[in-house]
C-alpha positions in Angstrom: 24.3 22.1 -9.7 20.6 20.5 -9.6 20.1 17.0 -11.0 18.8 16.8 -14.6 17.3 13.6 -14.2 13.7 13.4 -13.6 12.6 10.5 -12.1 9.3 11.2 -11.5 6.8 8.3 -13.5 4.0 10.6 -14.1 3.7 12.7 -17.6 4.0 16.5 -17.4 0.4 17.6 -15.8 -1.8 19.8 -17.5 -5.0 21.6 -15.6 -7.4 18.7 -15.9 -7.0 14.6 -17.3 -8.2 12.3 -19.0 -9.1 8.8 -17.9 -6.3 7.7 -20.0 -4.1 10.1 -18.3 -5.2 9.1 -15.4 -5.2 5.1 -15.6 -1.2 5.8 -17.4 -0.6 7.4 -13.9 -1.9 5.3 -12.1 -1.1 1.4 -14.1 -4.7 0.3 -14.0 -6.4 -0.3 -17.6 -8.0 2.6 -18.4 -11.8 1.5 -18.3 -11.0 1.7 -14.8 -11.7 4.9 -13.9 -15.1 4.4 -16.0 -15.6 1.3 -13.7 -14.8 3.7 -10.8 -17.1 6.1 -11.8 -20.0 3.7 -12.1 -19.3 2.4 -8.7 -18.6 5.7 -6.7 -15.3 4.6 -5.5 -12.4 6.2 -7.4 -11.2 9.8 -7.3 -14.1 12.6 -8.1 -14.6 12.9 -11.7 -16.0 16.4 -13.5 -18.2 15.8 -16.7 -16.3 18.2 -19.1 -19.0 18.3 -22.3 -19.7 14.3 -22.4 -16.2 13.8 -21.6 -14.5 12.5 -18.2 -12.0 14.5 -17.0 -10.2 14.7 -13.4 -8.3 17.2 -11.3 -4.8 16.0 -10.7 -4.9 17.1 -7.0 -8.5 15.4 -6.4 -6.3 12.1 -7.8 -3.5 13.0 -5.7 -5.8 12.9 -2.8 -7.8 10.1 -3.5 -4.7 8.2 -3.9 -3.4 9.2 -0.8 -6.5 7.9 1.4 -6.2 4.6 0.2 -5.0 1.8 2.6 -2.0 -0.1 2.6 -3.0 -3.4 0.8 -1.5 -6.4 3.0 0.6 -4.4 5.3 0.0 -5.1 8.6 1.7 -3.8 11.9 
């Protein structure tokens, strides 16, 4: 039988997010991805209109290149 619980943290996906969706995902306040934006360092936004919106699996990926904070070998 397959396990009802779902322990993932991150809401149900839809095709594109928000910054809020994306900040919620990632625990950061959410005029960080603005501040990310600005700077050129955070996952690849798409101006949607005058809105920010994000591809999950740019976030994804983006999220994955970062470095280990602190860990050394």
């Amino acid at each position: 039988m397959p396990d009802r619980l779902d322990r993932s943290p991150a809401p149900e996906r839809g095709a594109l997010a928000s910054p809020a969706d994306v900040a919620a995902y990632l625990g950061v306040p959410v005029k960080t991805p603005y501040q990310w934006k600005y700077r050129g360092t955070g996952p690849a936004p798409l101006k949607v209109g005058r809105h920010l919106r994000y591809r999950w699996r740019d976030v994804d990926t983006w999220l994955n290149r970062q470095s280990p904070y602190g860990l050394t070998a």
